[in-house]
N, C-alpha and C positions, 0 to 999 in steps of 0.2 A: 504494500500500500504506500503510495509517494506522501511525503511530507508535506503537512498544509503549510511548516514557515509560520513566521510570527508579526505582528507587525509593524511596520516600518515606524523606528523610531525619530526619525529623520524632522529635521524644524520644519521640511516644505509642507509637514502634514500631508503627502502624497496618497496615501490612503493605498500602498503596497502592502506585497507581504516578503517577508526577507528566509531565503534559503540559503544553504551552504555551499560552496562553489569553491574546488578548487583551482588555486590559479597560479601561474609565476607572472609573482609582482615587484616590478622594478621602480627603483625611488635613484634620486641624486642623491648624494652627499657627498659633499669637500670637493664639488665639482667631477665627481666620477659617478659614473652608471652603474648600479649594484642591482643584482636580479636574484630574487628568493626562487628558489624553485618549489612548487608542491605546497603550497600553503592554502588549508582552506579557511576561506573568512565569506562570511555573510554577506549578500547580496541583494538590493531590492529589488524585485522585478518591476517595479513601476517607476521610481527616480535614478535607479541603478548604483546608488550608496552604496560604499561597502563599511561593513562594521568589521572590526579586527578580535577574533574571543583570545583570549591571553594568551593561549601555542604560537598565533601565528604574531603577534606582538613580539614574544619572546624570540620568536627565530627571525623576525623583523630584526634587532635587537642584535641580534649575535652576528646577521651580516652586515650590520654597519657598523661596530665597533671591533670586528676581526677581518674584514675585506681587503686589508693592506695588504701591499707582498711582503712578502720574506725573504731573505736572502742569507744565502746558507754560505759558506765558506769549510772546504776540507779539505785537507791534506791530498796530494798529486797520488799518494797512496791510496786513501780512501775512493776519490777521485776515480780511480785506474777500476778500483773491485766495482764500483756502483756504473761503470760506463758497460765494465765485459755482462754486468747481470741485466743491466737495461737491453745489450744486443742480444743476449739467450731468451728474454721474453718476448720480443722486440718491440720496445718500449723508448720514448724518446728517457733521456736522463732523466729529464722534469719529472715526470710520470713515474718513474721505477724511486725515484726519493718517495714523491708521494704514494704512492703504492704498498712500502717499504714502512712508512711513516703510521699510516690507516691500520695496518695489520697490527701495530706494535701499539696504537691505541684500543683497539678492541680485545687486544688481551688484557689492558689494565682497568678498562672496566669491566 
């Protein structure tokens, strides 16, 4: 049975009703383009408002306050081992740190 939504709390008094929609949504900050992906936030179907419920705030949140680059620096050694494992998965470098990086967090949580 589809969701009847609820309704529009919106100041135009639009007289919609607001369902859930996911979406990747892109904001500026600090003069750069940042894009959430997979976020779902509330929508009216008649003014087309979107309301934010606190997941999608929070990961709103996390990509504007972590969006910068990083810049790694390692030894010609290190270097050497992360370029030969990048060419056995064939993976650009970037990719094989990050790759490399994801794994090593999901064992610590």
């Amino acid at each position: 049975m589809p969701s009847k939504g609820y309704p529009c709390p919106s100041d135009t008094n639009c007289q919609g009703r607001v369902f859930p929609r996911t979406i990747n949504y892109t904001f500026q900050s600090q003069g750069k383009e940042i894009t959430v992906p997979d976020i779902t936030v509330d929508v009216c179907d008649r003014c087309g408002e979107m309301f934010f419920p606190h997941e999608a705030a929070r990961k709103i949140e996390i990509y504007q306050h972590y969006s910068e680059d990083v810049h790694l620096h390692f030894s010609p050694e290190v270097q050497a081992k992360l370029a030969n494992l990048a060419h056995k998965h064939h993976h650009s470098l970037n990719d094989e740190i990050k790759t490399i990086i994801e794994q090593q967090l999901c064992r610590v949580e």
